[in-house]
Backbone bond lengths (Angstrom), bond angles and torsions (degrees), N, CA, C in turn:
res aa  C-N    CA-C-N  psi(-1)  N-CA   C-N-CA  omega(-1)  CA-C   N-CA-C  phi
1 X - - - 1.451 - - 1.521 111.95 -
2 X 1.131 134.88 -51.15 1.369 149.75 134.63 1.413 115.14 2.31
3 X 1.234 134.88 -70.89 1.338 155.29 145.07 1.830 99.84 -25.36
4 X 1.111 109.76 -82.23 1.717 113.87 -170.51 2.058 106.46 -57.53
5 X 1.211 95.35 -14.38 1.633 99.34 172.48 1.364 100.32 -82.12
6 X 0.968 124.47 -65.21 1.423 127.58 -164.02 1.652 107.97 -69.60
7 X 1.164 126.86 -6.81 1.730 130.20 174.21 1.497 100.11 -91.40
8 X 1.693 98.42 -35.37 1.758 83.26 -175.53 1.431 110.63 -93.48
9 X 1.078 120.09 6.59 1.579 118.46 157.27 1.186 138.85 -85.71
10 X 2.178 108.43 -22.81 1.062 117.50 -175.30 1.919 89.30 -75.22
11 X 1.157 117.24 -46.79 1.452 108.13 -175.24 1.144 114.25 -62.60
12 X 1.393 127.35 -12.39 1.822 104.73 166.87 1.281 100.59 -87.86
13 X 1.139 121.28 -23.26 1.795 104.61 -172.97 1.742 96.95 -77.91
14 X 0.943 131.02 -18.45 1.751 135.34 162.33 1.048 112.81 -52.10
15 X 1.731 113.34 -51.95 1.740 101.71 163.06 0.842 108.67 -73.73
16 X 1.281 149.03 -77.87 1.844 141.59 -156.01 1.375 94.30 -23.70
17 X 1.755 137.49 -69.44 1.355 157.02 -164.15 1.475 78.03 -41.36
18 X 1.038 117.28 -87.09 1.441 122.21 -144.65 1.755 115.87 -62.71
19 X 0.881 119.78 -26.12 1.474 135.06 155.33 1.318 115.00 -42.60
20 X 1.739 96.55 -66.73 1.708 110.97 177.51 1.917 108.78 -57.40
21 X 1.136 83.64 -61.46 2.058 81.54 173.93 1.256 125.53 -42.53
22 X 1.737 110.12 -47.52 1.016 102.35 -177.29 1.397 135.00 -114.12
23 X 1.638 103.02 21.00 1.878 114.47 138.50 1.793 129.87 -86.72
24 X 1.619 81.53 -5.99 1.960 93.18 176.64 1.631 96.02 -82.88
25 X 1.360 117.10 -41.73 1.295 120.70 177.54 1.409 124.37 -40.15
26 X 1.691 97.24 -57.67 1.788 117.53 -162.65 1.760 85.43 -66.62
27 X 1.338 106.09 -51.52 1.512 111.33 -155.61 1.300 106.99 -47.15
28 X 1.622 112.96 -47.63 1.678 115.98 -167.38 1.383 87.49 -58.98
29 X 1.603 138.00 -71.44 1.106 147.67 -142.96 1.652 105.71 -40.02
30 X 1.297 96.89 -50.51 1.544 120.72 -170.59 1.745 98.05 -60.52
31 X 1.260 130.26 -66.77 1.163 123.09 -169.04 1.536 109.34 -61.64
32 X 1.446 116.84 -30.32 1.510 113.57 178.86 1.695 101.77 -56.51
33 X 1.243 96.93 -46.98 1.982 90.12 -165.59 1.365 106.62 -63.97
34 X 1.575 106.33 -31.13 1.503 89.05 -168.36 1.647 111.34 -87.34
35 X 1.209 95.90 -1.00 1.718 102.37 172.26 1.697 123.16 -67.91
36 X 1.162 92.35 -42.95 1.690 128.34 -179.08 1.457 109.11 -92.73
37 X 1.376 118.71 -3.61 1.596 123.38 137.29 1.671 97.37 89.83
38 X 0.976 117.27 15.99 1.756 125.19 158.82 1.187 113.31 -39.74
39 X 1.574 139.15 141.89 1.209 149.40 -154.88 1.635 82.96 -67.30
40 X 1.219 120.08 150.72 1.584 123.85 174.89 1.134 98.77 -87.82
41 X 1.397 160.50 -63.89 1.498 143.04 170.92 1.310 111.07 -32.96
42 X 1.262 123.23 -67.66 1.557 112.06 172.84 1.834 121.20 -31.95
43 X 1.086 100.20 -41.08 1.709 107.25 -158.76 1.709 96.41 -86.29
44 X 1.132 116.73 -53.36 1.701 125.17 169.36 1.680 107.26 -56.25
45 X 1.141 138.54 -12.64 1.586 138.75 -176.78 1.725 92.16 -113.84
46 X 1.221 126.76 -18.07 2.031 111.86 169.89 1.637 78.33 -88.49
47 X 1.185 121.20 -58.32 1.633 107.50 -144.12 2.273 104.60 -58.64
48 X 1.665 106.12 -29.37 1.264 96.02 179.70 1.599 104.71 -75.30
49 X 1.548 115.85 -37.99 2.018 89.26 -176.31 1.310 91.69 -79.63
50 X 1.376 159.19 21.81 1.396 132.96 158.78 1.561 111.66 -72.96
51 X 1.536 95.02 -44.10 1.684 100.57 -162.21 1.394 92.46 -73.79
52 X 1.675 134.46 -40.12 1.391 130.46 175.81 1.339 123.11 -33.55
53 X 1.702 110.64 -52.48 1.220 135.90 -176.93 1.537 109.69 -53.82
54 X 1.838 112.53 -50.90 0.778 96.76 -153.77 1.664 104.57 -75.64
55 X 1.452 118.94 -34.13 1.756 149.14 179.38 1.889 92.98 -27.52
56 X 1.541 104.81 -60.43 1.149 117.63 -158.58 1.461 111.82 -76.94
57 X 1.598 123.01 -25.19 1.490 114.03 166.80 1.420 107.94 -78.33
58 X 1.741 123.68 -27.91 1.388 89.80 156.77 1.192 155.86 -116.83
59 X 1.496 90.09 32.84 1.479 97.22 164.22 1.538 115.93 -65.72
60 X 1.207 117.59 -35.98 1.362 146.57 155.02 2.002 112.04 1.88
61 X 1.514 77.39 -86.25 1.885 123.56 166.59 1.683 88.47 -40.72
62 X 1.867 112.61 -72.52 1.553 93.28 -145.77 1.578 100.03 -88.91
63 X 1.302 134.59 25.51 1.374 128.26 -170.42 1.928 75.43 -114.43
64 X 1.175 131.26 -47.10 1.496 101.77 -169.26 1.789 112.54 -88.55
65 X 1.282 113.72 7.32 1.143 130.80 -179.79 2.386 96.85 -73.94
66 X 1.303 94.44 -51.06 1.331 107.33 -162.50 1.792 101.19 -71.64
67 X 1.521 125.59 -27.55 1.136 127.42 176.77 1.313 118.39 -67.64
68 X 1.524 110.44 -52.38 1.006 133.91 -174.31 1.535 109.95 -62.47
69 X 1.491 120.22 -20.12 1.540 116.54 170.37 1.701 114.91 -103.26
70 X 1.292 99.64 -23.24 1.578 97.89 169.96 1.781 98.87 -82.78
71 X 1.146 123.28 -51.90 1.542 101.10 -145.70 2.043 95.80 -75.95
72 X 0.971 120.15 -15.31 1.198 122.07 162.08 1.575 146.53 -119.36
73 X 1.573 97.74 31.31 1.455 126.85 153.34 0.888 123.14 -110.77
74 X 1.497 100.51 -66.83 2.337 104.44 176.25 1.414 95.67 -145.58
75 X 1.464 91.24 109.94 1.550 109.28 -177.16 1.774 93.07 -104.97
76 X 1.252 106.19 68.52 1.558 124.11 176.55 1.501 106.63 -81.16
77 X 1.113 126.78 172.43 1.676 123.98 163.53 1.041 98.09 -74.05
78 X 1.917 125.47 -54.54 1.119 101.35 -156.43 1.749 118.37 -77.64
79 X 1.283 115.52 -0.64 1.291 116.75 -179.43 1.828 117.00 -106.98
80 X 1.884 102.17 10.85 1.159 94.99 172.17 1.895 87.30 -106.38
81 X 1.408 127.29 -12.40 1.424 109.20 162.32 1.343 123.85 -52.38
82 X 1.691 104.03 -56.37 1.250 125.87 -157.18 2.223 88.80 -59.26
83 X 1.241 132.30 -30.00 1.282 132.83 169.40 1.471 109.27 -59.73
84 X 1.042 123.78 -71.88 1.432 138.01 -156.20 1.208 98.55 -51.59
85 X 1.429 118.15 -43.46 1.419 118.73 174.99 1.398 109.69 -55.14
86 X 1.164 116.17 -80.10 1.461 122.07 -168.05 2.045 108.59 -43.14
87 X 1.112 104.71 -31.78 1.526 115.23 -166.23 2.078 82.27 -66.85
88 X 1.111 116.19 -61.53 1.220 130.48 -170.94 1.475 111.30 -46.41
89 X 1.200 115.49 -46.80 1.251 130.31 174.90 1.768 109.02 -50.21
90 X 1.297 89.44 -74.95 1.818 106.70 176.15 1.240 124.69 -59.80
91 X 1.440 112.43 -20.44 1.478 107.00 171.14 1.663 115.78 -86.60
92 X 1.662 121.37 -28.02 1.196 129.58 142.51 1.194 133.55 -31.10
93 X 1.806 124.71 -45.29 1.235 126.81 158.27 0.879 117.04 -54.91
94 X 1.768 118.42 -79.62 1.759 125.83 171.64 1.598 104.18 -26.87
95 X 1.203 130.66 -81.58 1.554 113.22 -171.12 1.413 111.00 -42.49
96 X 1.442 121.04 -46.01 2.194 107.31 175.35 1.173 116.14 -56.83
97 X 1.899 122.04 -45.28 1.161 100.58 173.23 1.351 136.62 -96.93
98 X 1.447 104.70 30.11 1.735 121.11 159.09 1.476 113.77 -80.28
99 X 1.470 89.91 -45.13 1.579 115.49 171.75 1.806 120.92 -34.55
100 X 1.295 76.86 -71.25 1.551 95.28 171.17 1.570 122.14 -64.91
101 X 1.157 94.90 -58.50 1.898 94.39 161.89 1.318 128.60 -15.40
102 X 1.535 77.94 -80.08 1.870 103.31 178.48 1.274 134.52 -52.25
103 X 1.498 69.46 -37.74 2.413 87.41 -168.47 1.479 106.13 81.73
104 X 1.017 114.87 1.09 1.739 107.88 -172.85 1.772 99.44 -140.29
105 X 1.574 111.90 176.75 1.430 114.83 175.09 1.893 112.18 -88.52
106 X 0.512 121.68 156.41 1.610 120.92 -172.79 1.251 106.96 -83.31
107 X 1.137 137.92 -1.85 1.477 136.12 154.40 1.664 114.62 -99.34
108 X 0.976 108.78 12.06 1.454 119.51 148.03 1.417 127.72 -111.69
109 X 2.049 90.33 152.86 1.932 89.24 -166.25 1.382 144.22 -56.61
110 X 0.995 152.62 38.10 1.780 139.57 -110.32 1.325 97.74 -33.83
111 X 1.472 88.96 177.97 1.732 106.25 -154.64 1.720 98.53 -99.87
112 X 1.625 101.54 128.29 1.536 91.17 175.03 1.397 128.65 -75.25
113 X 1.547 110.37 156.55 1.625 105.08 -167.90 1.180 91.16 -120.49
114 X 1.775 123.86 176.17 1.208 131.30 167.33 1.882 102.92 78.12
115 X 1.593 115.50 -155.87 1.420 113.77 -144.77 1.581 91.78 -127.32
């Protein structure tokens, strides 16, 4: 059990990491453009799907981080509620900020560009 604790922790600290990386990422990106004098809507619309992007892979990380310690620590009712919830929660975000991302629902086609 020990072992399956410590796997499902290294994967939430994989998301936290990856969250942190990849709003340090968007962020630098963002100040470069606006340094280098890039239309500011342009540079504020990469820097929001960057930081989206990054939010949403780890929610990813900490939603299988949280399974992986309930369904193989204490696969209790009340701690497979206390999951379902949270899974529910986070998968609600991730779909808004795909949502938002995209502009469209994710079971729709993206929109073609070009000729």
């Amino acid at each position: 059990m020990a072992v399956i604790e410590t796997v499902g922790r290294a994967i939430d600290m994989a998301g936290v990491a990856v969250i942190v990386v990849g709003a340090s990422v968007a962020t630098v990106l963002f100040v470069r453009s606006f340094l280098l004098r890039h239309p500011t809507e342009d540079a504020y619309r990469q820097y929001r799907r960057g930081m989206g992007r990054a939010i949403l892979l780890g929610l990813e990380f900490l939603v299988a981080g949280d399974i992986i310690r309930t369904v193989a620590i204490s696969p209790t009712f009340q701690s497979v509620g206390v999951l379902a919830v949270i899974v529910v929660v986070r998968t609600f975000l991730s779909l808004s900020l795909q949502v938002e991302l995209e502009r469209r629902w994710p079971w729709q086609a993206p929109a073609k560009s070009g000729p």
